[in-house]
N, C-alpha and C positions, 0 to 999 in steps of 0.2 A: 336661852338659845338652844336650836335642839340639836345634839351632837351629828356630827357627820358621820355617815357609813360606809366604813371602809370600802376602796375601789372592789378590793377580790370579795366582799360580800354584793357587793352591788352586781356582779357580770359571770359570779358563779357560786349560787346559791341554793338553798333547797329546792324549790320551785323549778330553778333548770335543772337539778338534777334528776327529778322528778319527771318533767318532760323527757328528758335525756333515755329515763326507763321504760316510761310509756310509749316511745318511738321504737324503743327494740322489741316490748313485749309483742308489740304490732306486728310486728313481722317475724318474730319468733315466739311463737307463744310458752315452749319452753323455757325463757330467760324469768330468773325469780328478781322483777321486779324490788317487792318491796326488800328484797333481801340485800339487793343492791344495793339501793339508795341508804340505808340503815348503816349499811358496813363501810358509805363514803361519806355520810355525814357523822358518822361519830366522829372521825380525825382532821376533818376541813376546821374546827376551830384551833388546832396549833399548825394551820400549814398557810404559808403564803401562796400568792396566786398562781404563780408554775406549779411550785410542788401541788396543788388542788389539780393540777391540770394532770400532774404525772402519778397522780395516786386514783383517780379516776382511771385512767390508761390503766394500772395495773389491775385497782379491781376490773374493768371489764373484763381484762386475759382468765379472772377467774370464772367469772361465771358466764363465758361465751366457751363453746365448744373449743375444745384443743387442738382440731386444726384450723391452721393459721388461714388458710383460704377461705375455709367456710364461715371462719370470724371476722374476716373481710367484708366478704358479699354479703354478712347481714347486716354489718353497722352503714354499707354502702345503700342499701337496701331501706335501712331505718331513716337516710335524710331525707328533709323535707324538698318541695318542690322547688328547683334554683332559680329564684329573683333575678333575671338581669336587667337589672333596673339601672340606671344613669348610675357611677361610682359616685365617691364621696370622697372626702380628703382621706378618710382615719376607713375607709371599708373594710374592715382586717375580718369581718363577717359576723356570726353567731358563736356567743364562745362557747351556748350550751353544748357545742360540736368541737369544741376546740382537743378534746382529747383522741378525735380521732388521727388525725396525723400523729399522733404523739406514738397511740399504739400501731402505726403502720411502721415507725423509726423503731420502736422497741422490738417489736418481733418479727419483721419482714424485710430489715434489710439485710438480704444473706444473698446467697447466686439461686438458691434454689427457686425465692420467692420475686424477687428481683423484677421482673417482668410482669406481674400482678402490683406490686408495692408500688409500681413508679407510676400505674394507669391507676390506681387506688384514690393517690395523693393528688392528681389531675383532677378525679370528678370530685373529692373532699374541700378542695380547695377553693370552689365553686360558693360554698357555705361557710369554709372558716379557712385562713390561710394557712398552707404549710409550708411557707419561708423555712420554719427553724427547722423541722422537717426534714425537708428535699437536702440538705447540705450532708447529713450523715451518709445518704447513699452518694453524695457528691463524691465525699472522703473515699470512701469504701470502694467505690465502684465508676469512677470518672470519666474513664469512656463511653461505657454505656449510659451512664449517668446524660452527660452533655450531650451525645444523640440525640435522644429523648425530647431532654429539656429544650434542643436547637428547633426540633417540631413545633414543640410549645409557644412559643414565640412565634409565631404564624397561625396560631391558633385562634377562631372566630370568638371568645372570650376574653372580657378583658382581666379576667380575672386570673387563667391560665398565665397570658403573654405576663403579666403584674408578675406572675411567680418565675418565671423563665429569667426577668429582670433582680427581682428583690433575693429570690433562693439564692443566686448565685453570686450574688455581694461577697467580697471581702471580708468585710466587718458587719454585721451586723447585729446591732444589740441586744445582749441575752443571749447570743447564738454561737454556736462554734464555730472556729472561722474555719475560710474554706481555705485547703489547703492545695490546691493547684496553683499555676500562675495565674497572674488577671489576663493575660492574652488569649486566658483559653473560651474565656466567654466574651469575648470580643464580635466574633461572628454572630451570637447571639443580639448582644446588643446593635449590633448594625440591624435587624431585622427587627428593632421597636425604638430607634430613637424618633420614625416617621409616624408614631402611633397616633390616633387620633384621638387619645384618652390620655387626661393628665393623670390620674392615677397610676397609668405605664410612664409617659413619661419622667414623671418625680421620681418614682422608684428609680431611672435610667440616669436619669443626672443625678443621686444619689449616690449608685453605684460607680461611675464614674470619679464621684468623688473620693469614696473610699480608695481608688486606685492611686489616687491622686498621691497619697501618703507616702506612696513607694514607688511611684513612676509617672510624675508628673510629664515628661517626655509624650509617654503612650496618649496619657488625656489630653495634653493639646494637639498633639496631631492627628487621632481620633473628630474633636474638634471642629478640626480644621476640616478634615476630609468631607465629614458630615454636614457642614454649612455650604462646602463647595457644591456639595450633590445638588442642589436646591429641592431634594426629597420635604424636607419641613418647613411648616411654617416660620416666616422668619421672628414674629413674636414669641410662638415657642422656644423657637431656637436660641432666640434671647434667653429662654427662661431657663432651657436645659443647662446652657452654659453659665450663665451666673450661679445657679445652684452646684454645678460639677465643680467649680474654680472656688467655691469660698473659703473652703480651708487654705488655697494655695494663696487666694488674696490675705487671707489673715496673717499667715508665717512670711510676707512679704516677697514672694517668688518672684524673682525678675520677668522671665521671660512668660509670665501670665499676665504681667501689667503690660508689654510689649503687642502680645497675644490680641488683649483687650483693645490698643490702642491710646494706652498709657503712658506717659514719660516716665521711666525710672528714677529720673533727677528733674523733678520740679520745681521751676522756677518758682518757688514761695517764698517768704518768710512767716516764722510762726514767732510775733511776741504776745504779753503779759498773758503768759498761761499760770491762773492763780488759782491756788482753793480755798474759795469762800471761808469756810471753818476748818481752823486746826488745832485742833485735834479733829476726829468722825468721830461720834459718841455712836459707839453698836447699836442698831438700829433704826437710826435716821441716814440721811443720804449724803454721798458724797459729792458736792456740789463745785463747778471748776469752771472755768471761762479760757480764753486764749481769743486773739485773732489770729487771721491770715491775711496774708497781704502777697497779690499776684506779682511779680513782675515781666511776667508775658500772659497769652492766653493760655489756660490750662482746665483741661478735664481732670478732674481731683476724686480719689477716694477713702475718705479720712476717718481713722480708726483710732481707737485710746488702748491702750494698752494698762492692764492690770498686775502689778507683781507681789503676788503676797507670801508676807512670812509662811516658812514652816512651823509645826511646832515645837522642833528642837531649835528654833532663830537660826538655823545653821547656813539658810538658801531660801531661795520660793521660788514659787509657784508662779505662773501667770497665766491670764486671759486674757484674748482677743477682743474688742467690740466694735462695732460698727455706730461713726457717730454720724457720719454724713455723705453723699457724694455730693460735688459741685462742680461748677463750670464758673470760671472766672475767668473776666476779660482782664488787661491787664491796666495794672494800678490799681482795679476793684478790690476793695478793704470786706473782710467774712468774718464779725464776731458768730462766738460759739459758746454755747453754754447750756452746761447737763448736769443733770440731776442724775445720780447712781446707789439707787439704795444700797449699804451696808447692813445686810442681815444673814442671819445663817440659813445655810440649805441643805438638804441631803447630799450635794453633790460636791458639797463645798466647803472647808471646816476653816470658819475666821478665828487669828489668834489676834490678840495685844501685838503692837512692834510696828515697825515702820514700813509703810506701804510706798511705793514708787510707780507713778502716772506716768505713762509716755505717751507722745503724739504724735501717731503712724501715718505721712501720706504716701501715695501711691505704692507703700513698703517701704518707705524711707522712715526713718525715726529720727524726726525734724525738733523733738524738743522735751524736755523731761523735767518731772520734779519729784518731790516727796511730801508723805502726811502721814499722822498718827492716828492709829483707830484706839480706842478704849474701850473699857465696858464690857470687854468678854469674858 
């Protein structure tokens, strides 16, 4: 079987680095090339794939001219011609380019450069996003920052308004979070939740969802306002909103089941909720059954819940999943039955001990049990 190649060899590797030189020698013909790529491949095998991103970024500061403008306008100068082509789910761009945003956060976010660094990351962005990026001068610089960015978002690229949306997240992954309130890109997002590109909108219900964590209030009446407008389509609209609401569905938020036109307290009953095998032997699945049973009609949103040991057995941990929605009229009987592998994952560290299943509808926790995993 022939081994896999790692992700960060795959997306940045000699060949792009290589192009990555050939595009600046092009336009600067004083840039030493091979001397570049030499002094960034010797250390890319002990570096993961940001650090390859951020050690690119430094070599370029070295052998690009020391002022900071002129090493601007050439690396701006070396991208290739910008594709806007129909987006894609994952469009985060070319990452042979990905270290330019990275050197425009390391060395130009200051007051001096400020006003160069923010139109930099604009036309960069075009090629490779600078989500992670735009958030340092966010931190740094917030007013003028959001100016800016509230342009952006009105901007004839969908690549742009993506960043106006994603930059200004809350949380985003790998990223520093931004440290303003979320009301302050509110106006922002009013001016892309009507986009005609789901690559804006996803990022926007998203973003919204991050808010969710800390002010679930804002995000339904946000919501609300924006379904009232009839600015969007109302299939989208569907979409934005179930992806902003999903962490509030999962933690069982009242008033988003409300929101949705959910009953809080649903008429069900949930018996023989059993697990197949118990013990789970690590690595096979955890497999469980349960009915429902209406006693009026009910729109239903049914979730299992996961609680797993710590490694000191002292508490755990839990996960959210999503098992089913449904619609039952009433006295309609809903067997349910899933299969949940039990394996390990980077994100996730399984111990030996007693695991406890519960069964979430509309945010209700309608029924619970326990089982053993082994094998770890």
């Amino acid at each position: 079987m022939e081994a896999k190649i790692p992700l960060k060899d795959q997306i940045l590797n000699k060949e792009r680095v290589t192009t990555l030189a050939q595009d600046i020698q092009r336009v600067y013909p004083g840039f030493d090339g091979s001397g570049f790529t030499r002094v960034v491949l010797d250390k890319f095998p002990e570096l993961e794939l940001k650090a390859r991103i951020a050690w690119i970024s430094e070599s370029l500061h070295k052998f690009l001219p020391d002022n900071y403008a002129k090493a601007v306008q050439i690396l701006l100068d070396s991208l290739p011609p910008h594709d806007d082509a129909e987006p894609t789910e994952t469009d985060f761009g070319i990452f042979t380019y990905a270290a330019y945003p990275d050197f425009v956060a390391k060395y130009g976010c200051n007051k001096e450069n400020l006003v160069l660094s923010l139109k930099a990351l604009k036309e960069i962005t075009k090629r490779f996003t600078a989500e992670d990026s735009i958030r340092y001068f966010i931190n740094a610089f917030p007013k003028e920052s959001f100016a800016e960015i509230l342009k952006w978002s009105k901007d004839s690229d969908y690549h742009v308004r993506r960043l106006a949306s994603e930059g200004t997240r809350p949380i985003l992954p790998w990223s520093p979070r931004i440290t303003t309130p979320p009301e302050d890109a509110m106006p922002i997002l009013d001016n892309l939740f009507a986009d005609s590109s789901r690559f804006v909108t996803r990022s926007v219900a998203n973003h919204l969802n991050d808010v969710s964590r800390t002010n679930p209030d804002l995000v339904l009446a946000t919501l609300h306002r924006w379904k009232a407008s009839g600015k969007q389509d109302s299939k989208e609209m569907e979409f934005i909103t179930r992806q902003a609401l999903r962490t509030l569905i999962k933690t069982g938020h009242p008033s988003t089941f409300t929101f949705l036109g959910f009953s809080t307290d649903p008429k069900v009953s949930v018996s023989g909720l059993r697990i197949k095998t118990n013990p789970v032997v690590l690595g096979n699945s955890l497999e469980f059954e349960l009915i429902i049973t209406a006693q009026k009609d009910e729109q239903l949103i049914i979730d299992y819940i996961l609680r797993f040991p710590n490694k000191v057995g002292s508490g755990h941990n839990k996960k959210v999943f999503k098992l089913k929605p449904a619609t039952l009229r009433k006295g309609e009987v809903l067997t349910l039955f899933k299969k949940h592998p039990m394996r390990q994952m980077t994100t996730r560290k399984l111990y030996n001990g007693t695991y406890r299943l519960e069964i979430q509808i509309n945010g209700k926790r309608m029924a619970e049990t326990t089982f053993e995993v082994r094998g770890v």
